[in-house]
N, C-alpha and C positions, 0 to 999 in steps of 0.2 A: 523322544525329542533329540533333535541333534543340536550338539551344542560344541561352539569352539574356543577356545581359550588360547590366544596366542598371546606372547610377551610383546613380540612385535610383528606387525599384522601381514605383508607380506615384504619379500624384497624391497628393499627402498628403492622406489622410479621406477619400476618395472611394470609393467603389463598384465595383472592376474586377478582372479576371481578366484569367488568360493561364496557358498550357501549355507545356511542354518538356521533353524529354530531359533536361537541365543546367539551372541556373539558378545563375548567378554575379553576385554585390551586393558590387562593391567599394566602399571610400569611405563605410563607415557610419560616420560622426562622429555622435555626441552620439547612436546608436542601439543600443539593450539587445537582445539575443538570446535565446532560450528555445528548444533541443532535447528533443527526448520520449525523454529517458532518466530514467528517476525517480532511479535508484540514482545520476546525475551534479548531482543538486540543488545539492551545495555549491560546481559549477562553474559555477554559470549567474548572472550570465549570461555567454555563450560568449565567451571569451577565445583571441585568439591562439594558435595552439599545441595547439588541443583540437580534436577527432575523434571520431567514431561511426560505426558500421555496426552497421544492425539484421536485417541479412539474417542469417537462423539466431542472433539474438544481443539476447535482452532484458537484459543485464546483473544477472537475478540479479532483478529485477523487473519491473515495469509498463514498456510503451515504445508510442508512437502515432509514425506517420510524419509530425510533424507540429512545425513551428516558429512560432513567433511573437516577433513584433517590439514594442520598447515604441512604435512608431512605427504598429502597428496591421495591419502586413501577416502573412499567413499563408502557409505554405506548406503544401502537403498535397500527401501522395500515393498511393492505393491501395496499393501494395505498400513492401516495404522501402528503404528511402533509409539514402544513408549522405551525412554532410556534416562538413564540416573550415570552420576558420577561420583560415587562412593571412595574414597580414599584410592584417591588417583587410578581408581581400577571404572572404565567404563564398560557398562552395561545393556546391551540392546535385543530386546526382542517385540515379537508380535505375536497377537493370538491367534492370528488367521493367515499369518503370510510367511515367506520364509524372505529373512534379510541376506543381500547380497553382499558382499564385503569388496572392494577392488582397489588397486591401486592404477592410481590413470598417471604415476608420474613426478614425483620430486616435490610438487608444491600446492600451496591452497588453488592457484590460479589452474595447474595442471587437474587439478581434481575436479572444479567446478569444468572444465572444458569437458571432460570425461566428462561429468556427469548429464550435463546438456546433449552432449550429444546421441549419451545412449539410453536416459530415459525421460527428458522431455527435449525433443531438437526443436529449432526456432520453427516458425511457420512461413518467414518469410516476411509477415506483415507487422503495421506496427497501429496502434490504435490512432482517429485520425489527428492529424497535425496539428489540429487549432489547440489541443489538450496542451502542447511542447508550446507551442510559436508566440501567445500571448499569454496575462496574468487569468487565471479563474475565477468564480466571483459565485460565492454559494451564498440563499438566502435564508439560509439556516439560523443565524445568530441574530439577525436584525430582525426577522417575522417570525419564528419558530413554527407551531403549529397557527397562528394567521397568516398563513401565506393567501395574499389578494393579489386581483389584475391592478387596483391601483397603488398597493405599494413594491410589485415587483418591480411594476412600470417606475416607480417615483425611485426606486435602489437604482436602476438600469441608467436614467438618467444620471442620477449624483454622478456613478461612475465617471463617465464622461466627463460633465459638468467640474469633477473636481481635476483634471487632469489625468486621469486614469485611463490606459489602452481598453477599449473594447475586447473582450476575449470570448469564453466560453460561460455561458451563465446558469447555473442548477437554478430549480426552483424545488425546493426541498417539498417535505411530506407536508400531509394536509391541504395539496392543492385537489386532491382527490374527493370524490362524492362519498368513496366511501374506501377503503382495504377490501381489493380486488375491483374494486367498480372503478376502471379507469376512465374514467368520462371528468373536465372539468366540474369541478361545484356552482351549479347555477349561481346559487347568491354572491360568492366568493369573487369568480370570473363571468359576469354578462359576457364577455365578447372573447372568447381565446383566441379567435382567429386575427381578430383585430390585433390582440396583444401579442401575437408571435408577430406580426406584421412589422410591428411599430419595435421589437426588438430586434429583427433582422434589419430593420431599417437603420439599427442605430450601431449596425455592424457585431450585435454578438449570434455565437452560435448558444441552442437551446437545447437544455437535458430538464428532464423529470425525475421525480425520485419515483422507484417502486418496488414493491416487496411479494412476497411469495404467499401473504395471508393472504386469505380472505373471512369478512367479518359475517359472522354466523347470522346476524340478524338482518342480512341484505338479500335480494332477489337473485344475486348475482349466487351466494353462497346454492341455494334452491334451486338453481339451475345446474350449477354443477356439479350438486349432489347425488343427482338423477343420473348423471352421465359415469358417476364412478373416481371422480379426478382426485380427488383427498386422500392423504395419509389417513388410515384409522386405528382406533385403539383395537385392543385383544379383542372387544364384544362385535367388532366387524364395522363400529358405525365412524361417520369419520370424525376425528381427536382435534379433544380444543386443545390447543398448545398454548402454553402464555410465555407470553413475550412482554418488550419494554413497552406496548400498548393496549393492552389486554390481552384478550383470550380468543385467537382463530382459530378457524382449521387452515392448513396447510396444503397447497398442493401438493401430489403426486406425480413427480417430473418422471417418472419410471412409466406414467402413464399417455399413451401417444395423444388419450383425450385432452390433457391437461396441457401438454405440449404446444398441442395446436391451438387450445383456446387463448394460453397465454402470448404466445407470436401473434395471434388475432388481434386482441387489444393494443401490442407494441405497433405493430404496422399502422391501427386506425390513428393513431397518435402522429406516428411518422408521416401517414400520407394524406389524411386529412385533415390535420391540424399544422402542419409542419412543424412537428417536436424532431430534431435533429441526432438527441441521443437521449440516451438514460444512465441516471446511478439506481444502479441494482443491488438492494440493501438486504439486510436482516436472511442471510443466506447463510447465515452459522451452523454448524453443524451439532452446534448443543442446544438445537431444537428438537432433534431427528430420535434419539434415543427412543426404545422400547413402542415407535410408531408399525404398522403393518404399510407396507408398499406392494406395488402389483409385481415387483419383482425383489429378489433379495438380493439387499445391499448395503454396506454398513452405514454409519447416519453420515460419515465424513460424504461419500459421496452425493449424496442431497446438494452439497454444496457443488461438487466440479458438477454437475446436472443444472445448474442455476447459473452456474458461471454459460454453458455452453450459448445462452440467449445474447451475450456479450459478442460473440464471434458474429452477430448477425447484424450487428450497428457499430462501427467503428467506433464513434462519440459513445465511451462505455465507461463508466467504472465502479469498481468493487473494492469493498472491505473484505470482506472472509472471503475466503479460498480453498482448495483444496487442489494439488494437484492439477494445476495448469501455467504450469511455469512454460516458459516458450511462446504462449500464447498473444494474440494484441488486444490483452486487456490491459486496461489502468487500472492500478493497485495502489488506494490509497491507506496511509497507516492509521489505525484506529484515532478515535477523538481523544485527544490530548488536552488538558486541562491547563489554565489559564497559570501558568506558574513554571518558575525558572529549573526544576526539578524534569519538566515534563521534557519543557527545551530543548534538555540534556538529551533527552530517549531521540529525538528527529535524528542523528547521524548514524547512532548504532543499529536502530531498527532499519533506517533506507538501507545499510550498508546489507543489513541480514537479507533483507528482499532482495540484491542483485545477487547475493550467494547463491540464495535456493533457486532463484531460477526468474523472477521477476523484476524486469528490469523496469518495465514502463508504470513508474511508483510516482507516488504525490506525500509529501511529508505533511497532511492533513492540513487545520487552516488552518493560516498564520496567525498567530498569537494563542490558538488552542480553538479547540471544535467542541469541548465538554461544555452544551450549554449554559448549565448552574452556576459557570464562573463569571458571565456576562448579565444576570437575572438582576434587577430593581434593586440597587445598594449595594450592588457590587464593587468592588475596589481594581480601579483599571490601572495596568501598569503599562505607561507608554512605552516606555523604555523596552519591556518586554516584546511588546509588539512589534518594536523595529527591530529589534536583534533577530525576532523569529522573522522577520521579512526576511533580510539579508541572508540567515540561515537558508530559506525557500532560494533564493533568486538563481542559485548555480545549481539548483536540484533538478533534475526533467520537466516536474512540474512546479507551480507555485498558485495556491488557492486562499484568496480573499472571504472573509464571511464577515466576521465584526467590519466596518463601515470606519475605516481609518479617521477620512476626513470629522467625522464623529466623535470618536473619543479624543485625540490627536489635538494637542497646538500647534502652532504654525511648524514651530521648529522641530517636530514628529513629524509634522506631517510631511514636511519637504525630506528629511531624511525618508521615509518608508515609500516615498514615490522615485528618489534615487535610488532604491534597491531595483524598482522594477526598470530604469532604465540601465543599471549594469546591468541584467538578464536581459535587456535587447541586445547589447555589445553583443556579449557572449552566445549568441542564440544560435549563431550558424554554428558554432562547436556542438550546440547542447541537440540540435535536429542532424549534425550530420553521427552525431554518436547514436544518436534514437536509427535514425538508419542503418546504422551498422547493429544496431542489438536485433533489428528484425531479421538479418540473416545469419547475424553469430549465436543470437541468446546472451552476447556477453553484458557485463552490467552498463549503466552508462554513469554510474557514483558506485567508485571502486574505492576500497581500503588500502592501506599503505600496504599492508600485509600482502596483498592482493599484488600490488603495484611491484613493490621491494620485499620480494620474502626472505626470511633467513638473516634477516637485518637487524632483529627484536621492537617489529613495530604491533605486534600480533595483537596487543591489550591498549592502542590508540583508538578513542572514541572519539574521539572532538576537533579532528580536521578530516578532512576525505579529500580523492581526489578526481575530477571530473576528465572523466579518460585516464590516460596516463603521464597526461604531462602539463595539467594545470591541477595547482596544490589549492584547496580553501579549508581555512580557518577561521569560521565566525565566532565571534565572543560570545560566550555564553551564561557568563554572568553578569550579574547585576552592578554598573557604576566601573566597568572596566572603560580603561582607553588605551590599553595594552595586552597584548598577551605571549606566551610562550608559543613557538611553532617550531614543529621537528623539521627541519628540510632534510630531505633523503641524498645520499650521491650524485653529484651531478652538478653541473652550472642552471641556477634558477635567476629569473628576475621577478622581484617586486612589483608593487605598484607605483611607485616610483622611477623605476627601470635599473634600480641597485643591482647590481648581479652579486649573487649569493652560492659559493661552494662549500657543498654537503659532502660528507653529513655535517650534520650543526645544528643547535639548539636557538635559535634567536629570539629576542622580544619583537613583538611589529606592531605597528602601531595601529591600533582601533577603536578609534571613537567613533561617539555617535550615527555617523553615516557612513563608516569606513568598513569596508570588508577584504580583511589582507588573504591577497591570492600570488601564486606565486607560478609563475609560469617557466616551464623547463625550457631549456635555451639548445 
């Protein structure tokens, strides 16, 4: 095994590379760290004490085998790495791959530039528009597993009805006949054609949810058993996998028959129903462990294999990932739980997804997407709910699922529907930044660090900034009307149009409807 141990990794800002089995950086003083785990954002940067392994293991989201340093070095490596930080000495290796080490440069910004361009470069495109340009609306929290044509239809109205922009509309899981049998549910949906009709008519665009099982007990399974298309266990037959729904089998996307069968389905969707896009779910890669494929490849790849169906429908998005940064998928961060704790996670983790390589990100639904916190006797916190709007409004995306006008009194309700009209204001910022990530890769919700490195903004979680030269700080806790914000060097103005010269710490004012942004002058 080759293995290297440097004090300090190479020349500072310089231009260099090196390879090995191991790579060990003891003695990083005064150097910030960044792991490609998205769902560990509010741990980075990596502290003592903290750990990963991405073999068989995206945490529930997005993961790149790839680190970066505020010092500008990169580490990268074809296959899964797993790396720890042990008394300030970091540690990185893989079992199948050898990690590259490089310095692209002076700074975090310089390194993530390195790193996009040499081992995921943009593709040019960017997933389609209507995802950026209006609010989303999933029917996840209001229907769960009853998803019907009449109360999609009766959610798609309220929208509307309560003042709400038409945007892009999910119709989450359970609109299916079956897991793998993509056909509406007769009982459920009498007429989908009608019901796309009557939602394009009312201005939204339309996704489906779908997944990579198929359920053992259907005709669908029986057909594609014959054909070969399943993962299988060691005995050669194909492997019930259990998931948050029971127990499938699994496509095998390594198989050209599976390939095709599953594009079959999305197309009949797309052009004989007019489904418009898809979220392409349960793509984890801690399903794939100890399965047999028609070709050998570790479980992480299962998932960039499931991602690749995404590049054929612009209207796309995904939770797990694997190596597809650069790509025009939408990456939404894992379900986030109904509480002020989770809140917290929305800025560290979008900020960790434009590092590794994923710009075109959604900070999950507003107020939280972990069903169980919305279930019969649940304790609704209004308050929470508009903070996490306002938190969405200046992020790429922003996605509705709990029914605002619903839980909401008047005086919620008016605040969480002025959040989505500050995200019109600001919209041509937020699509002409989405346009620039499809040919740079670069983020479009960048970190201070990012922004101003070398400043000591390296461990700020809780303001970001949308490009480079508009500052947001949303409140994030509970009964504030104020808060601390670091403004960086520079002449900024307020929301007021105060001009404010950084550095400087100042209070700004945040109440209920207020979200202090600070735009550089």
């Amino acid at each position: 095994m080759k293995r290297i141990i440097m004090p300090a990794l190479l020349a500072y800002g310089a231009l260099a590379s090196a390879v090995a089995d191991e790579v060990v950086l003891p003695n990083q003083t005064n150097v910030a760290w960044w792991g490609g785990v998205v769902n560990h954002g509010a741990a980075m940067p990596i502290a003592n004490g903290y750990s990963a392994n991405l073999l068989a293991n995206n945490y529930g989201n997005q993961v790149q085998p790839l680190l970066l340093s505020s010092r500008g070095d990169v580490l990268w490596c074809p296959e899964p790495i797993s790396f720890a930080m042990t008394n300030n000495t970091l540690r990185v290796s893989s079992k199948s791959g050898k990690v590259e080490q490089s310095s692209g440069g002076g700074t975090l910004r310089a390194a993530c530039q390195f790193a996009r361009e040499k081992y995921f470069p943009p593709s040019g495109k960017m997933p389609d528009e209507a995802l950026f340009a209006h609010p989303q609306y999933n029917t996840w929290i209001e229907l769960m597993y009853d998803q019907n044509q009449r109360d999609v239809l009766k959610y798609a109205h309220a929208i509307v009805a309560n003042g709400f922009e038409p945007g892009v509309l999910m119709i989450d899981d359970n609109w299916q006949e079956d897991y793998g049998k993509w056909t509406f549910h007769p009982g459920r949906f009498p007429d989908p054609k009608a019901m796309m009709q009557e939602l394009h008519g009312l201005g939204f665009k339309v996704m489906v949810w779908v997944c990579p099982f198929v359920s053992p007990d259907s005709d669908v399974y029986r057909a594609l058993a014959k054909q070969q298309a399943f993962l299988k266990d060691k005995a050669g037959q194909p492997a019930m996998v259990r998931w948050w729904n029971g127990a499938s089998a699994l496509l095998d996307f390594t198989r050209p028959a599976a390939v095709a069968w599953f594009k079959g389905r999305l197309d009949v969707l797309h052009n004989d129903y007019g489904v418009d896009g898809f979220k392409f779910d349960a793509g984890d890669a801690t399903f794939y462990p100890g399965l047999v494929a028609a070709q050998d490849v570790n479980p992480n790849e299962h998932s960039r294999l499931f991602g690749q169906f995404g590049l054929l429908f612009p209207l796309n998005e995904y939770r797990a990932m694997w190596q597809m940064g650069g790509a025009p998928l939408a990456e939404r961060l894992r379900d986030k739980a109904h509480n002020w704790n989770d809140l917290h996670k929305l800025i560290p983790d979008i900020l960790q997804q434009g590092l590794i390589g994923y710009s075109f990100t959604c900070p999950d639904l507003i107020g939280g997407g972990e069903f169980t916190s919305f279930l019969d006797g649940a304790k609704i916190d209004q308050e929470l709910i508009v903070r996490s709007a306002f938190c969405h409004s200046l992020m790429p995306m922003m996605q509705f699922s709990v029914a605002p006008w619903r839980v909401l009194n008047a005086e919620h309700l008016a605040a969480c529907k002025k959040a989505t009209v500050l995200r019109a204001k600001y919209l041509p910022t937020i699509l002409k930044l989405a346009h620039h990530a499809a040919k740079t890769g670069e983020p479009i919700v960048r970190s201070m660090e990012y922004v101003f490195p070398h400043q000591g903004y390296a461990t700020v979680k809780d303001q970001f900034l949308l490009g480079d030269d508009l500052l947001v700080a949303p409140a994030l806790e509970k009964g504030l009307t104020s808060r601390a914000v670091q403004i960086p060097a520079g002449t900024w103005r307020d929301n007021a149009g105060q001009r404010i010269t950084g550095p400087v710490t100042i209070t700004a004012s945040a109440k209920l409807d207020e979200l202090p942004i600070f735009e550089r002058q």
